[in-house]
C-alpha positions in Angstrom: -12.9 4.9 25.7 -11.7 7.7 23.5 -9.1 6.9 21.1 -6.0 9.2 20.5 -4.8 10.2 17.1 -1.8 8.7 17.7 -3.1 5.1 18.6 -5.8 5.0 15.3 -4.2 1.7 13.9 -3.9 4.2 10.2 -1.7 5.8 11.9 0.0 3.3 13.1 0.9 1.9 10.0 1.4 5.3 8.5 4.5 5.6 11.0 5.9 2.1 10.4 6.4 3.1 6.7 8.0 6.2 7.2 10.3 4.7 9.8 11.4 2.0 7.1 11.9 4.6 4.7 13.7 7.5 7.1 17.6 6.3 6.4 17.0 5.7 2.8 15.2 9.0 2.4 18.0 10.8 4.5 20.9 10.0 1.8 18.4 11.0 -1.0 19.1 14.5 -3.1 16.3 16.4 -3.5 14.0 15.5 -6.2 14.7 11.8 -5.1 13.2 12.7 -1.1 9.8 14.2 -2.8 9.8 11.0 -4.7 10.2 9.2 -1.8 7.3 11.3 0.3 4.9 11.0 -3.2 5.3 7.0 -2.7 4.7 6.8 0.7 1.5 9.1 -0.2 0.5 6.9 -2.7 0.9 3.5 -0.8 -1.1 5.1 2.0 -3.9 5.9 -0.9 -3.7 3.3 -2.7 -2.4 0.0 -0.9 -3.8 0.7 2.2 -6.7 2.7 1.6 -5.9 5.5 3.7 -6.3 9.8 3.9 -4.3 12.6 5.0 -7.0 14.7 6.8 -6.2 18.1 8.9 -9.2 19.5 11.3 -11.0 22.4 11.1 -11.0 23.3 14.8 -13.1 26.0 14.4 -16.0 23.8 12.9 -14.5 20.5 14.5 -14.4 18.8 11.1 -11.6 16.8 9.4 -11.1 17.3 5.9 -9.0 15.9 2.8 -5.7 17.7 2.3 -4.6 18.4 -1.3 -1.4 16.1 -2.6 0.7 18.9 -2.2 0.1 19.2 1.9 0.4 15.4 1.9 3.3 15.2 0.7 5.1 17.9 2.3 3.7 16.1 6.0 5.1 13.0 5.1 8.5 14.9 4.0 8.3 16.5 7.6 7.7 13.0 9.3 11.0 11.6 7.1 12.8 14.0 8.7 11.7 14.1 12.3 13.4 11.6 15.2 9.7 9.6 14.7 10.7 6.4 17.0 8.6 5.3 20.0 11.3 6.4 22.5 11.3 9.6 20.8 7.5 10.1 20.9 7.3 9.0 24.6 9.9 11.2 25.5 
C-alpha cells in the first residue's frame, strides 16, 4: 500500500501543532510570528525528532531544507485554513 505524504504519522503531528498554535500566532506582531514558526521548528527537531525535507523531482530524492526554508513553511502553514474539513474540501 503506498502511503501519502499527507497520512505519514510526522506529518500528522506536524499539523496538530501548528493547528494549536494558528490563533495564538494570528494575534502575534511580527518578530513574535517568526518566533512562533522557529519553536514549532525546533520542537519538530528536537522533541520529536523530525525533518523538514523538500524533493528533488528531477533526481526523486528528498533532502534537508536549511532553517530558513523551514521556518518560512511552517509560517505559511500558520497562516493557511490547515483543518481537516479544509484539506478534504
Amino acid at each position: 500500500m503506498l502511503l501519502l505524504i499527507s497520512d505519514h504519522p510526522g506529518n500528522k503531528i506536524y499539523r496538530d501543532i501548528v493547528t494549536k498554535k494558528q490563533n495564538h500566532y494570528r494575534g502575534c506582531d511580527k518578530n513574535e510570528k517568526t518566533k512562533v514558526a522557529q519553536g514549532i521548528v525546533d520542537h519538530i527537531q528536537n522533541e520529536v525528532g523530525g525533518r523538514f525535507l523538500e524533493l528533488d523531482r528531477d533526481i526523486k530524492r528528498w533532502f534537508l531544507v536549511p532553517n530558513v526554508v523551514a521556518r518560512r513553511k511552517v509560517g505559511q502553514a500558520l497562516r493557511e485554513n490547515n483543518t481537516e474539513e479544509a484539506r478534504a474540501a
